[in-house]
C-alpha positions as CSV (number, residue, x, y, z in Angstrom):
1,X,161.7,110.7,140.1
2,X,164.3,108.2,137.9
3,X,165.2,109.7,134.9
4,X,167.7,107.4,134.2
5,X,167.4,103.7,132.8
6,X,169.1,100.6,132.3
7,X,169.9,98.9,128.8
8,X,168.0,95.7,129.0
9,X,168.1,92.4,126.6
10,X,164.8,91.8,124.5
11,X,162.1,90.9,127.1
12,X,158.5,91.4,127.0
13,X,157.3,94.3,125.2
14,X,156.1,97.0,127.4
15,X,158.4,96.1,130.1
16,X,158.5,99.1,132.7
17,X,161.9,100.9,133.4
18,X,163.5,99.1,129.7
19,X,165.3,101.1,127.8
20,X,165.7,99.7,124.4
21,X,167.1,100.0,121.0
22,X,166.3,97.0,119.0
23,X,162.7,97.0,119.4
24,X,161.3,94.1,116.5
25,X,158.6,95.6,114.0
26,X,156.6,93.1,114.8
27,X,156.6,93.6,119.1
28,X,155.5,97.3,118.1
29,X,153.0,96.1,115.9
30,X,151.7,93.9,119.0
31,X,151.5,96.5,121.2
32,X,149.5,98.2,119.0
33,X,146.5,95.3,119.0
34,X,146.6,95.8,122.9
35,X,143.0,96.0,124.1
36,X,142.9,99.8,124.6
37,X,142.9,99.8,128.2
38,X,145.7,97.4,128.6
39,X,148.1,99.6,126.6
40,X,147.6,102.6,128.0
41,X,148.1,100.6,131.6
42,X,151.4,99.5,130.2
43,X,152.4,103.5,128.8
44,X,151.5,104.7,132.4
45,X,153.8,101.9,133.9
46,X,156.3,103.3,132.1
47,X,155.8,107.0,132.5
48,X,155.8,106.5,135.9
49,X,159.2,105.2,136.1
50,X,160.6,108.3,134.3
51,X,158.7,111.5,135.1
52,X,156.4,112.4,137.4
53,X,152.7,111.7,135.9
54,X,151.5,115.4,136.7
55,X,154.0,117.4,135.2
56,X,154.0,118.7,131.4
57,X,156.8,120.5,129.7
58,X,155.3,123.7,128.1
59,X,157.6,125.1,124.8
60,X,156.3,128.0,122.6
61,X,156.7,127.7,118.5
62,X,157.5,130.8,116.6
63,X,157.7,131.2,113.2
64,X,160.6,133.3,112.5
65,X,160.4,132.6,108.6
66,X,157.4,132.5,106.9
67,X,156.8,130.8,104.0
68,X,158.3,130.1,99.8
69,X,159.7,127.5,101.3
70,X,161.2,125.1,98.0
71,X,160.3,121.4,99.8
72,X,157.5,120.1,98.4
73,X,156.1,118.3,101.4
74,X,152.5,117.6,100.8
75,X,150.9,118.5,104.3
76,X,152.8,121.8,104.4
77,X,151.0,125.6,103.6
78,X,154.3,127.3,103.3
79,X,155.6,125.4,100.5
80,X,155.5,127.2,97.1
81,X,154.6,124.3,95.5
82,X,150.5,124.9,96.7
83,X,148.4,127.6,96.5
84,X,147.8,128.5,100.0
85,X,146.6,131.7,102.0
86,X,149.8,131.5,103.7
87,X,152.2,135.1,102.3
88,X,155.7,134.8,102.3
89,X,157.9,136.5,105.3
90,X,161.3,137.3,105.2
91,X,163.6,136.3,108.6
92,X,162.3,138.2,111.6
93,X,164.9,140.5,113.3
94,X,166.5,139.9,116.5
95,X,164.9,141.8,118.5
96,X,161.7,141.0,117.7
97,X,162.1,137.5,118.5
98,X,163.7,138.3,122.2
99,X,160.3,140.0,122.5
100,X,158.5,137.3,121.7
101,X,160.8,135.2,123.7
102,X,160.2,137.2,126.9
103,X,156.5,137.0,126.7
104,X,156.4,133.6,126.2
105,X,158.0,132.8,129.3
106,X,155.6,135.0,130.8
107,X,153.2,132.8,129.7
108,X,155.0,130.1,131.7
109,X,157.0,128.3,128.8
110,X,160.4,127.0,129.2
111,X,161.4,126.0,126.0
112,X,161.2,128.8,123.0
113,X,161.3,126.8,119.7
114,X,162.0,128.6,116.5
115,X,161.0,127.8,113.0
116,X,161.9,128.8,109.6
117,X,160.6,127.2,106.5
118,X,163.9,127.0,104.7
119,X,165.2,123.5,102.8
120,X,169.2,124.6,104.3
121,X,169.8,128.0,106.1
122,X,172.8,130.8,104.6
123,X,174.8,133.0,104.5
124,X,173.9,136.2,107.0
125,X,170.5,134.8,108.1
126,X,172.3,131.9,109.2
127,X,174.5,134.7,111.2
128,X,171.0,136.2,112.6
129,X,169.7,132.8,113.5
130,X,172.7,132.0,115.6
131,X,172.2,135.6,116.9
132,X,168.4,134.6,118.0
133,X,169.8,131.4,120.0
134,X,172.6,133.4,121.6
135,X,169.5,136.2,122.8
136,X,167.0,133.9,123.5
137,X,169.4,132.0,125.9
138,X,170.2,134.9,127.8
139,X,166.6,135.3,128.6
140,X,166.6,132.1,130.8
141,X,164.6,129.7,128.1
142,X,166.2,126.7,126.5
143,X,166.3,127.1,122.7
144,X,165.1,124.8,119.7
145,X,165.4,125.7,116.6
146,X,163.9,123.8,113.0
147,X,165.6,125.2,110.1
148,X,165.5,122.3,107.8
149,X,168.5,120.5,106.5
150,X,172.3,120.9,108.5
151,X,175.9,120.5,107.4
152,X,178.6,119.7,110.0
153,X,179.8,123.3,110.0
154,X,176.1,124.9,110.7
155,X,175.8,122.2,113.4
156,X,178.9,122.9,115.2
157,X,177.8,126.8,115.1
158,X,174.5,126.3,116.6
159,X,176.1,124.3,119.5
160,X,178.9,126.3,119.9
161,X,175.7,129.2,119.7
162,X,174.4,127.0,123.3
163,X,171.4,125.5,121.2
164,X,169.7,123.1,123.1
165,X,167.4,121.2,120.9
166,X,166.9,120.8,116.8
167,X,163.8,119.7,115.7
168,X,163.7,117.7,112.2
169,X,161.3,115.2,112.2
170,X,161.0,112.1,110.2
171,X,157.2,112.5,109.5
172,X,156.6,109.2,108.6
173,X,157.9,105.6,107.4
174,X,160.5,105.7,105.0
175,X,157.9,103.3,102.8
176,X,155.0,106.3,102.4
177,X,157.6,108.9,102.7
178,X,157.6,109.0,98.9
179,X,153.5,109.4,98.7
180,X,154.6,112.5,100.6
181,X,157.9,114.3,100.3
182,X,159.7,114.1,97.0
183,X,162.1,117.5,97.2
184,X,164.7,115.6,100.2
185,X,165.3,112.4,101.0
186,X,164.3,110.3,104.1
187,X,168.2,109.6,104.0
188,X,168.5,113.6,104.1
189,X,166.6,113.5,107.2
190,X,168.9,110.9,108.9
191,X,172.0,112.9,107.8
192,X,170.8,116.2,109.4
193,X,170.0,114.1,112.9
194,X,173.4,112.4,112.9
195,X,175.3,116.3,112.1
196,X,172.9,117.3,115.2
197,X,174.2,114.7,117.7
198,X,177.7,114.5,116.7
199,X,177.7,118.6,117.5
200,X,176.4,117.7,120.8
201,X,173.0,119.2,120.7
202,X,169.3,117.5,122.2
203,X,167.6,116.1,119.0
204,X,163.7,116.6,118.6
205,X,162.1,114.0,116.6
206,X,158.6,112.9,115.5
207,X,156.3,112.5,112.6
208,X,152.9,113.1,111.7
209,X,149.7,110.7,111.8
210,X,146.4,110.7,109.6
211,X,148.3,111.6,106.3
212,X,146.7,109.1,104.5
213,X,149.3,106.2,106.0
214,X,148.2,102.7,107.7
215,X,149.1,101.3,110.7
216,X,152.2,99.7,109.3
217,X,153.7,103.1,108.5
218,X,153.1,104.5,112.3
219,X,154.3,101.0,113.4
220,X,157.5,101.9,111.2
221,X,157.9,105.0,111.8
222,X,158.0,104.5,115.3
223,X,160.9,101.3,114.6
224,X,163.5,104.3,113.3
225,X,162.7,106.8,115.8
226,X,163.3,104.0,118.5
227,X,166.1,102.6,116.8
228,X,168.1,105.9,117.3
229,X,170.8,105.7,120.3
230,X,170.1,107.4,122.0
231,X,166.4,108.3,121.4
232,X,165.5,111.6,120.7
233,X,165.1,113.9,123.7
234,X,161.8,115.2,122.5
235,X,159.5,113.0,120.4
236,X,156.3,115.4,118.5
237,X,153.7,113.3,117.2
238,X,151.6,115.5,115.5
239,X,148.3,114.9,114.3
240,X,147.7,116.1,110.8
241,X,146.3,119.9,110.3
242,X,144.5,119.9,107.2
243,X,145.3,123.1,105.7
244,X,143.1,124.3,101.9
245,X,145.3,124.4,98.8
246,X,147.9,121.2,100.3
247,X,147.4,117.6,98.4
248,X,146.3,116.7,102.0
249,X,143.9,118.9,102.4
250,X,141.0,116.1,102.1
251,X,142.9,113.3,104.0
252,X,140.3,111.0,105.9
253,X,140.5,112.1,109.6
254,X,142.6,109.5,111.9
255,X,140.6,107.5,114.4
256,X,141.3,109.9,117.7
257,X,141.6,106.1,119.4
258,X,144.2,105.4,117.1
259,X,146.3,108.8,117.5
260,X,145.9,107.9,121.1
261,X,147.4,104.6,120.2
262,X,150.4,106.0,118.9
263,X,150.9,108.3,121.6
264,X,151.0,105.4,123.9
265,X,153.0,103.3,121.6
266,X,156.2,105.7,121.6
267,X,155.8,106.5,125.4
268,X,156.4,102.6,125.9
269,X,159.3,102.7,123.3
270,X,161.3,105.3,124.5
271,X,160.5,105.5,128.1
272,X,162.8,108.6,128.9
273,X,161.9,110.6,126.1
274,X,159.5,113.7,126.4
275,X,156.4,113.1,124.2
276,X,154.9,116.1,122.6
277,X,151.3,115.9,122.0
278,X,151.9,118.5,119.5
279,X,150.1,119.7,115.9
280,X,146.2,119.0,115.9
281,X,145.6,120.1,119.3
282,X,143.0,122.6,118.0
283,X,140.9,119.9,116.7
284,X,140.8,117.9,120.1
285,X,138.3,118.5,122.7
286,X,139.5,118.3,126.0
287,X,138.9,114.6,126.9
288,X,141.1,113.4,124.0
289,X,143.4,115.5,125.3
290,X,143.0,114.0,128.4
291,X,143.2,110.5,127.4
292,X,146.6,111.6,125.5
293,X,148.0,112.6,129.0
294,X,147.0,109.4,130.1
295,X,148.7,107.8,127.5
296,X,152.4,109.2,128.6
297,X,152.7,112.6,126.7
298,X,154.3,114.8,128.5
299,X,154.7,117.8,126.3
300,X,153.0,120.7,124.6
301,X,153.7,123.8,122.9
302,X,151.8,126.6,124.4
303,X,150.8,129.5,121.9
304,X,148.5,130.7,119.7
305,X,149.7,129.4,116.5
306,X,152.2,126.6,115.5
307,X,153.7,128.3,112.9
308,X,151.1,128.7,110.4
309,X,148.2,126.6,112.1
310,X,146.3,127.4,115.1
311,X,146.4,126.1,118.5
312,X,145.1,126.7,121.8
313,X,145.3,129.4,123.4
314,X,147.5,129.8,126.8
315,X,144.7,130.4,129.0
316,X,142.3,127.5,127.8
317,X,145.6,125.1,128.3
318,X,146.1,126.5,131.8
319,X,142.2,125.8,132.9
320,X,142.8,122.6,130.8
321,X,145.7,121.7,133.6
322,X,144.3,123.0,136.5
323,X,141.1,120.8,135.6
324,X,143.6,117.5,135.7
325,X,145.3,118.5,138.2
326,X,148.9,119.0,136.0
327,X,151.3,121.0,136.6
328,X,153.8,123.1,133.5
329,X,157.2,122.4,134.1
Protein backbone atom coordinates (compact mmCIF):
# COMPACT_ATOMS: atom_id res chain seq x y z
CA UNK A 1 0.00 0.00 0.00
CA UNK A 2 1.67 3.67 -1.22
CA UNK A 3 1.19 6.14 1.17
CA UNK A 4 3.46 8.32 -0.23
CA UNK A 5 2.93 10.65 -3.45
CA UNK A 6 4.59 12.76 -5.84
CA UNK A 7 4.10 16.60 -6.28
CA UNK A 8 2.84 16.86 -9.77
CA UNK A 9 2.29 20.15 -12.15
CA UNK A 10 -1.56 20.99 -12.90
CA UNK A 11 -2.82 18.05 -15.04
CA UNK A 12 -6.17 16.71 -15.36
CA UNK A 13 -8.34 16.92 -12.50
CA UNK A 14 -8.78 13.72 -10.72
CA UNK A 15 -5.50 12.42 -11.86
CA UNK A 16 -4.69 9.21 -9.72
CA UNK A 17 -1.51 9.17 -7.39
CA UNK A 18 -1.32 13.59 -7.76
CA UNK A 19 -0.68 15.24 -4.97
CA UNK A 20 -1.52 18.78 -5.32
CA UNK A 21 -1.62 22.14 -3.78
CA UNK A 22 -2.92 24.58 -6.25
CA UNK A 23 -6.05 23.03 -7.14
CA UNK A 24 -8.21 26.03 -9.38
CA UNK A 25 -11.74 26.77 -7.98
CA UNK A 26 -13.00 26.24 -10.93
CA UNK A 27 -11.36 22.29 -11.63
CA UNK A 28 -13.11 21.52 -8.12
CA UNK A 29 -16.15 22.99 -9.20
CA UNK A 30 -15.85 20.57 -12.38
CA UNK A 31 -15.48 17.69 -10.57
CA UNK A 32 -18.28 18.40 -8.82
CA UNK A 33 -20.73 18.30 -12.29
CA UNK A 34 -19.09 14.73 -12.78
CA UNK A 35 -21.98 12.38 -13.71
CA UNK A 36 -22.24 10.66 -10.33
CA UNK A 37 -20.77 7.49 -11.27
CA UNK A 38 -17.89 8.88 -13.00
CA UNK A 39 -16.64 10.73 -9.85
CA UNK A 40 -16.93 8.34 -7.54
CA UNK A 41 -14.73 6.04 -10.31
CA UNK A 42 -12.21 8.76 -10.17
CA UNK A 43 -12.30 8.99 -5.94
CA UNK A 44 -11.78 5.11 -5.91
CA UNK A 45 -8.82 5.58 -8.42
CA UNK A 46 -7.38 7.55 -6.09
CA UNK A 47 -8.09 5.81 -2.83
CA UNK A 48 -6.69 2.99 -4.20
CA UNK A 49 -3.33 4.48 -4.69
CA UNK A 50 -3.12 5.48 -1.03
CA UNK A 51 -4.81 3.03 1.39
CA UNK A 52 -6.11 -0.05 1.11
CA UNK A 53 -10.00 0.19 0.03
CA UNK A 54 -11.20 -2.13 2.97
CA UNK A 55 -9.68 -0.59 5.85
CA UNK A 56 -11.30 2.24 7.99
CA UNK A 57 -9.64 4.10 10.78
CA UNK A 58 -11.98 3.91 13.90
CA UNK A 59 -11.33 7.13 16.64
CA UNK A 60 -13.78 7.71 19.58
CA UNK A 61 -15.02 11.51 20.48
CA UNK A 62 -15.33 12.46 24.10
CA UNK A 63 -16.58 15.30 25.45
CA UNK A 64 -14.42 16.32 28.24
CA UNK A 65 -16.12 19.85 28.62
CA UNK A 66 -19.43 20.32 28.23
CA UNK A 67 -21.02 23.28 27.30
CA UNK A 68 -21.31 27.66 28.16
CA UNK A 69 -19.17 27.68 25.63
CA UNK A 70 -18.86 31.88 24.51
CA UNK A 71 -18.55 31.26 20.41
CA UNK A 72 -21.52 31.91 18.95
CA UNK A 73 -21.42 29.39 16.13
CA UNK A 74 -24.88 28.95 14.80
CA UNK A 75 -24.96 24.98 14.40
CA UNK A 76 -23.56 24.50 17.93
CA UNK A 77 -25.96 23.28 21.22
CA UNK A 78 -23.20 24.16 23.69
CA UNK A 79 -22.91 27.64 22.94
CA UNK A 80 -24.61 29.98 25.47
CA UNK A 81 -25.79 32.09 22.99
CA UNK A 82 -29.10 29.37 22.29
CA UNK A 83 -31.39 27.92 24.42
CA UNK A 84 -30.61 24.31 24.22
CA UNK A 85 -31.25 21.14 26.41
CA UNK A 86 -27.55 20.85 26.47
CA UNK A 87 -26.30 21.68 30.73
CA UNK A 88 -23.11 23.00 31.31
CA UNK A 89 -20.08 20.63 32.59
CA UNK A 90 -17.10 21.56 34.14
CA UNK A 91 -13.55 19.80 32.74
CA UNK A 92 -13.76 16.00 33.46
CA UNK A 93 -10.95 14.65 35.76
CA UNK A 94 -8.12 12.67 34.65
CA UNK A 95 -9.01 9.69 35.58
CA UNK A 96 -12.13 9.59 34.31
CA UNK A 97 -11.07 10.20 30.90
CA UNK A 98 -8.25 7.16 31.06
CA UNK A 99 -11.43 5.20 31.83
CA UNK A 100 -13.06 6.14 29.09
CA UNK A 101 -9.92 5.97 27.08
CA UNK A 102 -9.43 2.26 27.99
CA UNK A 103 -12.80 1.18 26.99
CA UNK A 104 -12.73 2.70 23.90
CA UNK A 105 -9.95 0.81 22.73
CA UNK A 106 -11.77 -2.07 23.90
CA UNK A 107 -14.19 -1.17 21.60
CA UNK A 108 -11.51 -1.41 18.91
CA UNK A 109 -10.64 2.35 18.40
CA UNK A 110 -7.25 3.62 17.82
CA UNK A 111 -7.52 7.19 17.99
CA UNK A 112 -9.18 8.76 21.34
CA UNK A 113 -10.23 12.39 20.44
CA UNK A 114 -11.06 14.77 23.12
CA UNK A 115 -13.31 17.79 23.00
CA UNK A 116 -13.93 20.78 25.11
CA UNK A 117 -16.23 23.52 24.13
CA UNK A 118 -13.91 26.34 25.20
CA UNK A 119 -13.10 29.67 22.70
CA UNK A 120 -8.98 29.31 24.17
CA UNK A 121 -8.06 26.80 27.05
CA UNK A 122 -6.25 28.32 30.76
CA UNK A 123 -4.64 28.36 33.32
CA UNK A 124 -4.85 24.80 35.44
CA UNK A 125 -7.35 23.09 33.06
CA UNK A 126 -4.93 23.75 30.45
CA UNK A 127 -2.45 21.80 32.96
CA UNK A 128 -5.17 18.84 33.27
CA UNK A 129 -5.67 18.74 29.57
CA UNK A 130 -1.99 18.19 28.94
CA UNK A 131 -2.34 15.74 31.79
CA UNK A 132 -5.21 13.78 29.75
CA UNK A 133 -2.85 13.51 26.50
CA UNK A 134 0.16 12.43 28.60
CA UNK A 135 -2.45 9.41 30.27
CA UNK A 136 -4.20 8.63 27.29
CA UNK A 137 -0.92 8.06 25.46
CA UNK A 138 0.26 5.67 27.78
CA UNK A 139 -2.70 3.60 27.20
CA UNK A 140 -1.52 2.75 23.59
CA UNK A 141 -4.16 5.16 21.62
CA UNK A 142 -3.01 8.12 19.57
CA UNK A 143 -4.50 11.40 20.97
CA UNK A 144 -6.58 14.32 19.33
CA UNK A 145 -7.67 16.90 21.11
CA UNK A 146 -10.22 20.13 19.89
CA UNK A 147 -10.00 22.79 22.45
CA UNK A 148 -10.72 25.79 20.34
CA UNK A 149 -8.38 28.57 19.60
CA UNK A 150 -4.11 28.01 20.32
CA UNK A 151 -1.19 30.36 21.01
CA UNK A 152 2.40 29.31 20.15
CA UNK A 153 3.09 28.46 23.80
CA UNK A 154 -0.17 26.05 24.26
CA UNK A 155 0.92 24.43 21.01
CA UNK A 156 4.41 23.77 21.88
CA UNK A 157 2.95 22.16 25.28
CA UNK A 158 0.65 19.85 23.66
CA UNK A 159 3.36 18.53 21.44
CA UNK A 160 5.96 18.49 23.79
CA UNK A 161 2.67 16.58 25.85
CA UNK A 162 3.18 13.69 22.53
CA UNK A 163 -0.27 14.99 21.05
CA UNK A 164 -0.87 13.54 17.91
CA UNK A 165 -3.58 15.31 16.16
CA UNK A 166 -5.66 18.83 16.75
CA UNK A 167 -8.84 19.07 15.31
CA UNK A 168 -10.07 22.79 14.38
CA UNK A 169 -12.02 22.82 11.51
CA UNK A 170 -12.76 25.48 9.04
CA UNK A 171 -16.63 24.62 8.81
CA UNK A 172 -17.10 26.27 5.81
CA UNK A 173 -16.05 28.99 2.98
CA UNK A 174 -14.64 32.01 4.36
CA UNK A 175 -17.69 33.83 2.10
CA UNK A 176 -20.73 32.14 4.32
CA UNK A 177 -18.59 31.94 7.27
CA UNK A 178 -20.08 35.22 8.41
CA UNK A 179 -24.00 33.86 7.93
CA UNK A 180 -22.50 31.49 10.60
CA UNK A 181 -19.83 32.35 13.13
CA UNK A 182 -19.49 35.94 14.21
CA UNK A 183 -17.57 35.50 17.81
CA UNK A 184 -13.77 34.34 15.87
CA UNK A 185 -12.63 34.90 12.76
CA UNK A 186 -12.03 32.54 9.74
CA UNK A 187 -8.42 34.24 9.99
CA UNK A 188 -8.59 32.92 13.74
CA UNK A 189 -9.02 29.64 12.48
CA UNK A 190 -6.01 29.79 10.03
CA UNK A 191 -3.82 31.14 12.87
CA UNK A 192 -4.60 28.23 15.30
CA UNK A 193 -3.70 25.54 12.27
CA UNK A 194 -0.43 27.30 11.44
CA UNK A 195 0.52 27.43 15.73
CA UNK A 196 -0.50 23.49 15.31
CA UNK A 197 2.01 22.64 12.43
CA UNK A 198 4.74 24.75 13.32
CA UNK A 199 4.67 22.79 16.94
CA UNK A 200 4.87 19.68 14.89
CA UNK A 201 1.63 18.10 15.60
CA UNK A 202 -0.97 16.06 12.78
CA UNK A 203 -3.70 18.75 11.98
CA UNK A 204 -7.48 17.58 11.68
CA UNK A 205 -9.45 19.65 9.42
CA UNK A 206 -12.94 19.74 7.86
CA UNK A 207 -16.14 21.60 7.79
CA UNK A 208 -19.66 21.00 7.78
CA UNK A 209 -22.31 20.59 4.78
CA UNK A 210 -26.18 21.40 4.63
CA UNK A 211 -25.84 24.65 6.77
CA UNK A 212 -27.79 26.48 4.59
CA UNK A 213 -24.52 27.02 2.03
CA UNK A 214 -24.55 26.33 -1.90
CA UNK A 215 -22.35 24.42 -3.87
CA UNK A 216 -19.88 27.30 -4.29
CA UNK A 217 -19.20 27.36 -0.58
CA UNK A 218 -18.41 23.40 -0.33
CA UNK A 219 -16.48 24.04 -3.63
CA UNK A 220 -14.55 26.78 -1.50
CA UNK A 221 -14.24 25.34 1.29
CA UNK A 222 -12.66 22.44 -0.08
CA UNK A 223 -10.07 25.21 -2.30
CA UNK A 224 -8.48 26.21 1.43
CA UNK A 225 -8.47 22.87 3.01
CA UNK A 226 -6.49 21.65 -0.19
CA UNK A 227 -4.54 24.60 -0.42
CA UNK A 228 -2.87 23.78 2.97
CA UNK A 229 0.81 22.12 2.58
CA UNK A 230 0.75 19.83 3.57
CA UNK A 231 -2.98 18.86 3.73
CA UNK A 232 -4.44 18.03 6.80
CA UNK A 233 -3.84 14.42 8.11
CA UNK A 234 -7.51 13.97 8.85
CA UNK A 235 -10.17 15.70 6.87
CA UNK A 236 -14.06 15.45 8.95
CA UNK A 237 -16.71 16.41 6.69
CA UNK A 238 -19.57 16.40 8.73
CA UNK A 239 -23.03 16.51 7.79
CA UNK A 240 -25.05 18.93 9.71
CA UNK A 241 -26.93 17.72 13.06
CA UNK A 242 -29.86 19.72 13.50
CA UNK A 243 -30.06 20.32 17.10
CA UNK A 244 -33.71 22.49 18.68
CA UNK A 245 -32.90 25.88 20.11
CA UNK A 246 -29.60 26.53 17.35
CA UNK A 247 -30.45 29.20 14.37
CA UNK A 248 -29.96 26.01 12.31
CA UNK A 249 -32.21 24.07 13.73
CA UNK A 250 -34.62 24.28 10.49
CA UNK A 251 -31.91 24.24 7.81
CA UNK A 252 -33.22 22.41 4.54
CA UNK A 253 -31.68 18.88 4.68
CA UNK A 254 -28.61 18.44 2.08
CA UNK A 255 -29.20 16.18 -0.93
CA UNK A 256 -27.49 12.78 0.62
CA UNK A 257 -26.13 12.68 -3.37
CA UNK A 258 -24.65 15.81 -2.75
CA UNK A 259 -22.94 15.08 0.75
CA UNK A 260 -21.76 12.06 -1.12
CA UNK A 261 -20.34 14.46 -3.69
CA UNK A 262 -18.31 16.17 -1.35
CA UNK A 263 -17.01 13.20 0.19
CA UNK A 264 -15.77 12.23 -3.14
CA UNK A 265 -14.57 15.62 -4.03
CA UNK A 266 -11.99 15.97 -1.07
CA UNK A 267 -10.92 12.19 -1.36
CA UNK A 268 -9.71 13.21 -5.05
CA UNK A 269 -8.09 16.56 -3.61
CA UNK A 270 -6.05 15.31 -1.05
CA UNK A 271 -5.36 11.78 -2.00
CA UNK A 272 -3.31 10.83 1.21
CA UNK A 273 -5.45 12.36 3.64
CA UNK A 274 -7.84 10.22 5.94
CA UNK A 275 -11.50 11.26 5.27
CA UNK A 276 -13.79 11.10 8.18
CA UNK A 277 -17.24 10.45 7.33
CA UNK A 278 -18.02 12.00 10.57
CA UNK A 279 -21.19 14.20 12.30
CA UNK A 280 -24.74 13.06 10.70
CA UNK A 281 -24.03 9.48 10.66
CA UNK A 282 -27.12 8.84 12.80
CA UNK A 283 -29.28 10.20 10.17
CA UNK A 284 -27.77 7.84 7.37
CA UNK A 285 -29.16 4.51 6.64
CA UNK A 286 -26.67 2.10 5.93
CA UNK A 287 -26.47 2.30 2.01
CA UNK A 288 -25.52 6.05 2.14
CA UNK A 289 -23.09 5.01 4.28
CA UNK A 290 -22.04 2.62 2.02
CA UNK A 291 -21.91 4.72 -1.02
CA UNK A 292 -19.67 7.17 1.35
CA UNK A 293 -17.14 4.30 1.58
CA UNK A 294 -17.28 4.08 -1.89
CA UNK A 295 -16.63 7.47 -2.34
CA UNK A 296 -12.95 7.30 -0.50
CA UNK A 297 -13.80 7.98 3.28
CA UNK A 298 -11.87 6.19 5.19
CA UNK A 299 -12.64 7.32 8.71
CA UNK A 300 -15.21 7.22 11.47
CA UNK A 301 -15.55 7.91 15.07
CA UNK A 302 -16.99 4.96 16.85
CA UNK A 303 -19.19 5.88 20.02
CA UNK A 304 -22.28 6.62 21.17
CA UNK A 305 -22.31 10.26 21.07
CA UNK A 306 -20.16 12.90 19.28
CA UNK A 307 -20.00 15.23 21.94
CA UNK A 308 -23.43 16.30 22.32
CA UNK A 309 -25.19 14.56 19.31
CA UNK A 310 -25.82 10.99 18.85
CA UNK A 311 -24.16 8.44 16.71
CA UNK A 312 -24.11 4.89 16.11
CA UNK A 313 -23.59 2.70 18.23
CA UNK A 314 -20.24 0.32 18.21
CA UNK A 315 -21.95 -2.75 17.54
CA UNK A 316 -24.30 -1.59 14.69
CA UNK A 317 -20.86 -0.08 13.00
CA UNK A 318 -19.18 -3.43 13.49
CA UNK A 319 -22.21 -5.54 11.65
CA UNK A 320 -22.21 -2.41 9.39
CA UNK A 321 -18.34 -3.55 8.45
CA UNK A 322 -18.59 -7.00 8.53
CA UNK A 323 -21.60 -6.65 6.05
CA UNK A 324 -18.97 -4.70 3.44
CA UNK A 325 -16.48 -6.65 4.10
CA UNK A 326 -14.21 -3.61 5.93
CA UNK A 327 -11.93 -4.03 8.24
CA UNK A 328 -11.09 -1.13 11.56
CA UNK A 329 -7.70 -0.24 11.47
Amino acid sequence: MNHTATESARGEPGQPGALRFDWRREEIAALFELPFNDLLFRAQQVHREHFDPNEVQVSTLLSIKTGGCPEDCGYCPQSVHHETAVEPEKLMDVEAVVEAARAARRAGASRFCMGAAWRNPRGKAFDRVVEMVERVREEGLETCMTLGMLDDAQAARLAEAGLDYYNHNLDTSPEFYGEIITTRTYQDRLDTLSRVRDAGINVCCGGIVGMGEGRADRVSLLEQLASQQPHPDSVPVNMLVRVEGTPLDTAETLDPFEFVRTLAVARILMPASHVRLSAGREQMSDELQALCFMAGANSIFYGEKLLTTDNPDADHDRRLFERLGLRPV
